[in-house]
C-alpha positions as CSV (number, residue, x, y, z in Angstrom):
1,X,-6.9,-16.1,-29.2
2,X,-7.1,-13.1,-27.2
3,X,-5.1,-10.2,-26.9
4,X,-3.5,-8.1,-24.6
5,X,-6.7,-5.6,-23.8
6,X,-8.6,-9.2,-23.4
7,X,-5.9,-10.3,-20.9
8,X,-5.6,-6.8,-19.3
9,X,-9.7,-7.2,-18.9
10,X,-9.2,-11.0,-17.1
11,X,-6.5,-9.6,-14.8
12,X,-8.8,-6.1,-13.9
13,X,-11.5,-8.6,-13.1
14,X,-9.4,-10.8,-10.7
15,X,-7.5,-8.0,-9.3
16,X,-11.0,-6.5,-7.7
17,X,-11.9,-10.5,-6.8
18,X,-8.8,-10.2,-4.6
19,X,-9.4,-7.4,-3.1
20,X,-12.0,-8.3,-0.4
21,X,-9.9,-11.5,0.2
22,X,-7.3,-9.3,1.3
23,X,-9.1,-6.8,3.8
24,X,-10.9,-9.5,5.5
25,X,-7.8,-10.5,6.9
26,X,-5.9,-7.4,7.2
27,X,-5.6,-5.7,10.8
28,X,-7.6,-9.2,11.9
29,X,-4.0,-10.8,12.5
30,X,-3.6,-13.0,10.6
31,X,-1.4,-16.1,10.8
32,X,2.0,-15.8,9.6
33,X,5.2,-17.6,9.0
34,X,8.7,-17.0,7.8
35,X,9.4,-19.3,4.5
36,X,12.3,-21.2,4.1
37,X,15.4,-19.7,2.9
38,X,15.4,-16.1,4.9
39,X,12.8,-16.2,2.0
40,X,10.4,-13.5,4.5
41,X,7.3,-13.7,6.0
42,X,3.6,-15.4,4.0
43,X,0.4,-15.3,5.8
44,X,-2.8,-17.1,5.1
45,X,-4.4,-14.2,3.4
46,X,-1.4,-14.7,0.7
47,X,-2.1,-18.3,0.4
48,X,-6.0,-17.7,0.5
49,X,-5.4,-15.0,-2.3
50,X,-3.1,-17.0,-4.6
51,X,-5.8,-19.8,-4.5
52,X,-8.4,-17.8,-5.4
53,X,-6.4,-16.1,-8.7
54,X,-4.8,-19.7,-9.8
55,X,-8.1,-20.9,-10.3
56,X,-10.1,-17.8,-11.8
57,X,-7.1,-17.5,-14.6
58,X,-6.0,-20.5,-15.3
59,X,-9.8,-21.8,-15.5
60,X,-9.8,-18.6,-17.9
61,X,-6.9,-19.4,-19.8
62,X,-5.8,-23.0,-19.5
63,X,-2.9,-23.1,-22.1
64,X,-1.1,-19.9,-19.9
65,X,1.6,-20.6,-17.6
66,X,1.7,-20.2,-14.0
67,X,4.4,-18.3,-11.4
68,X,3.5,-17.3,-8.2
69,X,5.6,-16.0,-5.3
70,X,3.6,-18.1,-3.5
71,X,3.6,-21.5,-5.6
72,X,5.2,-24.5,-5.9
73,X,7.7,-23.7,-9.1
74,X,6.4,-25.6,-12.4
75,X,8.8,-25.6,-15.2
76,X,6.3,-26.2,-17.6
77,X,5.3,-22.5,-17.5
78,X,8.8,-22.1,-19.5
79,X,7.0,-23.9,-22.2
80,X,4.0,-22.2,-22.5
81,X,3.8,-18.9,-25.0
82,X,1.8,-17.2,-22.3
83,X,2.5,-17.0,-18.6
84,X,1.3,-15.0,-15.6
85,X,3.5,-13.6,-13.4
86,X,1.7,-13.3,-10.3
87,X,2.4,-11.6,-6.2
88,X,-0.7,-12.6,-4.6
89,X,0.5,-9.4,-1.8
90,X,3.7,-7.4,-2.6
91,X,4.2,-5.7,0.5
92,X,3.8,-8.8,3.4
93,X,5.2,-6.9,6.0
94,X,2.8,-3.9,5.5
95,X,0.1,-6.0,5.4
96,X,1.1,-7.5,8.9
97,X,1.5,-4.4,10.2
98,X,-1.8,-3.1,9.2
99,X,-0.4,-0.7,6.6
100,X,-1.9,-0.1,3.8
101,X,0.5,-0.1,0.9
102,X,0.2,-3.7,0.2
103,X,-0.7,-4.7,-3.3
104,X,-1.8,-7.2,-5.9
105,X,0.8,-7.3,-8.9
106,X,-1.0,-9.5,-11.6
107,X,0.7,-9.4,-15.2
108,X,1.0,-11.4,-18.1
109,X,3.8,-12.1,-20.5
110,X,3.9,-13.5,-24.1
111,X,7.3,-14.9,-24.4
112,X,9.9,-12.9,-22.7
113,X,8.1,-9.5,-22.7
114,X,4.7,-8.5,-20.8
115,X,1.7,-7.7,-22.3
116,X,-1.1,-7.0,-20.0
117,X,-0.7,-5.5,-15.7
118,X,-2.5,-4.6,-13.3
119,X,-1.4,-3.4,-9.9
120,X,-4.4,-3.1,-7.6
121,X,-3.8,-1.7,-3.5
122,X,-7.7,-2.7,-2.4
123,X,-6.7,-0.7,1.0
124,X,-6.1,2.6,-0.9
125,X,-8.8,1.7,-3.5
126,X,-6.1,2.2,-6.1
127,X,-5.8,0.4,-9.7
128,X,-3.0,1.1,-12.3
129,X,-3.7,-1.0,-15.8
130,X,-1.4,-1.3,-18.9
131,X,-1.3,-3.2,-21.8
132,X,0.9,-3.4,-24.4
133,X,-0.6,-1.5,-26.9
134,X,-2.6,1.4,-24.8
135,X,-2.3,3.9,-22.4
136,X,-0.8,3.3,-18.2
137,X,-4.1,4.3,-16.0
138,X,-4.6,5.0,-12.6
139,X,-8.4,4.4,-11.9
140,X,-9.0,4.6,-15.5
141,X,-6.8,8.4,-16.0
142,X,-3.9,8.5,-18.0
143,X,-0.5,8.8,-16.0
144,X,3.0,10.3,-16.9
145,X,6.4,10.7,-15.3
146,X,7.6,12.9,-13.7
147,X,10.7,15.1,-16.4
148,X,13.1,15.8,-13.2
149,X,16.7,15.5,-13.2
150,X,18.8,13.8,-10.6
151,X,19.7,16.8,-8.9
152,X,17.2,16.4,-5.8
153,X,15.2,13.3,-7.2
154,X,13.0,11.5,-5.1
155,X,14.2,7.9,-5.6
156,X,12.4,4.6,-4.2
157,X,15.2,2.5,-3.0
158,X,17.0,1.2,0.1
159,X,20.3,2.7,1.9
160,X,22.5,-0.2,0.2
161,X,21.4,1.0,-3.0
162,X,24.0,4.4,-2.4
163,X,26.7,3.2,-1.3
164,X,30.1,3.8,-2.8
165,X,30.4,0.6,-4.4
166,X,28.3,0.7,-6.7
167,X,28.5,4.4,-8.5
168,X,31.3,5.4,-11.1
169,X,32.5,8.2,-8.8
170,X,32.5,6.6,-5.3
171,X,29.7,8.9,-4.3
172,X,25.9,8.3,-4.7
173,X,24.1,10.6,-7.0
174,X,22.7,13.8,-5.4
175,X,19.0,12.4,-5.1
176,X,16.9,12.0,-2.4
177,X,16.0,8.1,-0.9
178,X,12.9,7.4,-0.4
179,X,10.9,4.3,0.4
180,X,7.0,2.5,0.2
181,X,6.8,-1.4,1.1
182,X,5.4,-2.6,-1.6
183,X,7.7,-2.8,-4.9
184,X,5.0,-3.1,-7.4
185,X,3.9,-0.1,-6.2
186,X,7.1,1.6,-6.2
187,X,7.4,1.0,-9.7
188,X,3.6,2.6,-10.0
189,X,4.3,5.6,-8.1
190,X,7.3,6.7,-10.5
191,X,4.7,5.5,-13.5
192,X,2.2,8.6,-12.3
193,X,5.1,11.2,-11.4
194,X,4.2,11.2,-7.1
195,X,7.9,10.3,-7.2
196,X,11.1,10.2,-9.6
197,X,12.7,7.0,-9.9
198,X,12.9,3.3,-8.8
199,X,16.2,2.1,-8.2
200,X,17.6,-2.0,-7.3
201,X,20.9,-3.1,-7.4
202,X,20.5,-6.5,-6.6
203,X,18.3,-9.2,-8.2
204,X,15.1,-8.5,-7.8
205,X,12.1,-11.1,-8.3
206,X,9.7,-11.2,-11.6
207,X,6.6,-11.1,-9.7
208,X,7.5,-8.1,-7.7
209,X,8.3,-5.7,-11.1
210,X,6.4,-7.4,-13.9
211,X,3.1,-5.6,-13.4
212,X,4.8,-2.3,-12.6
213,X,6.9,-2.4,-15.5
214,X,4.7,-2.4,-17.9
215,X,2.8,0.0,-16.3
216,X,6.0,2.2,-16.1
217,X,6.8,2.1,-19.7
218,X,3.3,2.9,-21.1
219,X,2.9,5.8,-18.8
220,X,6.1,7.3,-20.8
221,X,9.0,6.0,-18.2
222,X,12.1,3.5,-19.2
223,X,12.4,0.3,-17.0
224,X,15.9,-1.7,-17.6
225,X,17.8,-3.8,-15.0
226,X,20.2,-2.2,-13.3
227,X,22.7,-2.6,-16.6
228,X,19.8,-0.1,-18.8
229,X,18.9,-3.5,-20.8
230,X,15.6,-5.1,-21.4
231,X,14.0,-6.9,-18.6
232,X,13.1,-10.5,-19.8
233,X,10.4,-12.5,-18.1
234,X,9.4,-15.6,-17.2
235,X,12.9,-17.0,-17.6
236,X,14.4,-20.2,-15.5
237,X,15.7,-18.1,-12.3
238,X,12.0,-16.0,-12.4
239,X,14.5,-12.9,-11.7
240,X,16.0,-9.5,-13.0
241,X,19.4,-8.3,-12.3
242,X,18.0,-4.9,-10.7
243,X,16.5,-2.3,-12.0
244,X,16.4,1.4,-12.9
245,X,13.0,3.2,-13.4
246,X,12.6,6.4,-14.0
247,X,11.8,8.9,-17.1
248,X,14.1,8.9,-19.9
249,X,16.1,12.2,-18.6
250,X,16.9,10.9,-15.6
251,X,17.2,7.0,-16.3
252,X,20.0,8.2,-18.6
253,X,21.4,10.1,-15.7
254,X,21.8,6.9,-13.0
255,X,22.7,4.5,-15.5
256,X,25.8,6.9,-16.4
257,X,26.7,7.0,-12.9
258,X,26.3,3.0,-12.1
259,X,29.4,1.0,-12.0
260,X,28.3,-2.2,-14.2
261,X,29.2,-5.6,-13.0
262,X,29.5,-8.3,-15.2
């Protein structure tokens, strides 16, 4: 059977087929729709992409499960002992607008946990790897966190994520919001230290964070839902009540401030 560096191998190799799928539709425009649901906008090159990795890793691995943003849910993948966790693009809405900080989040988990990611941004010609047992790379270098503090952090989130509501005190934390499209990468950039902390305080999809999780926590970083407990994957809802990343200093640091709703 293999094992995580095997997996993490498969997923490297995919990641770069991907790649050239993806820029020969970006800034080409691209046909794109709004899924059902207020669910946001897919375009062919997400479709075109999905096809391509369903059938290189499942032809690879036949027994693993299968989630995709974009595919038709399969319940059988709760089944399985292995499942990828795949976002053909994280960051749609950069990619229609020609930006470049769109991303392919390809991970792998063995029950609950995940074992094997690879976040790949073909535009950038960036690649951050983990798996479970070795080192978080970014083009094959080692990556840490960054050791700040919350005083002045830069923190990836959106405006919601400060209001009142949701902090012990009534007041958001003295930290400074930031924001990049994609949220696999998010969770990448706090894994190499460019910036401080990911934040979420609402539900946030398994295919968006499962890649960068993993890739988080090997670099040195903690990555809980928004509660500081473990993130569990490939569960029945294929979501994650929010999220804090960040190193241990300053994860400590939010989670004391969040107000915790049951």
């Amino acid at each position: 059977m293999p094992g995580p560096e095997d997996d993490l191998a498969l997923l490297a190799q995919a990641a770069q087929a991907a790649g050239p799928i993806a820029l020969s539709f970006w800034k080409a425009e691209p046909k794109a729709w709004d899924k059902p649901g207020d669910a946001g906008p897919v375009t062919e090159a997400d479709l075109a992409v999905n096809d391509t990795l369903r059938e290189m890793l499942t032809t690879a691995r036949p027994d693993y499960g299968w989630l995709s943003e974009e595919s038709e849910a399969d319940a059988s993948r709760l089944d399985a002992r292995h499942c990828f966790i795949i976002d053909p693009i994280d960051g749609t809405r950069a990619f229609i607008a020609g930006q470049a900080g769109f991303a392919h989040s390809l991970a792998i988990a063995e029950g609950d946990r995940i074992v094997a990611a690879v976040v790949h941004l073909p535009a950038m010609d960036l690649t951050f790897t983990a798996h479970a047992d070795g080192p978080a790379l970014l083009n094959g270098r080692p990556i840490r966190p960054s050791k700040a503090g919350i005083q002045g952090a830069r923190v990836l989130t959106y405006k919601s994520a400060t209001e009142p509501e949701h902090w012990k005190d009534g007041k958001a934390p003295p930290f400074r919001r930031e924001f990049r499209p994609s949220l696999a990468w998010r969770l990448c950039l706090v894994a190499e230290g460019r910036f401080d902390a990911a934040l979420s305080v609402r539900h946030v999809w398994e295919w968006d964070i499962a890649a960068g999780s993993l890739i988080a926590q090997r670099a040195g970083a903690m990555a809980t839902d928004r509660h500081g407990g473990p993130m569990r994957f490939n569960s029945a809802r294929a979501m994650v009540d929010g999220m804090i990343v960040a190193g241990p200093r300053l994860h400590a640091q939010i989670a004391a401030g969040m107000i915790r709703v049951p």
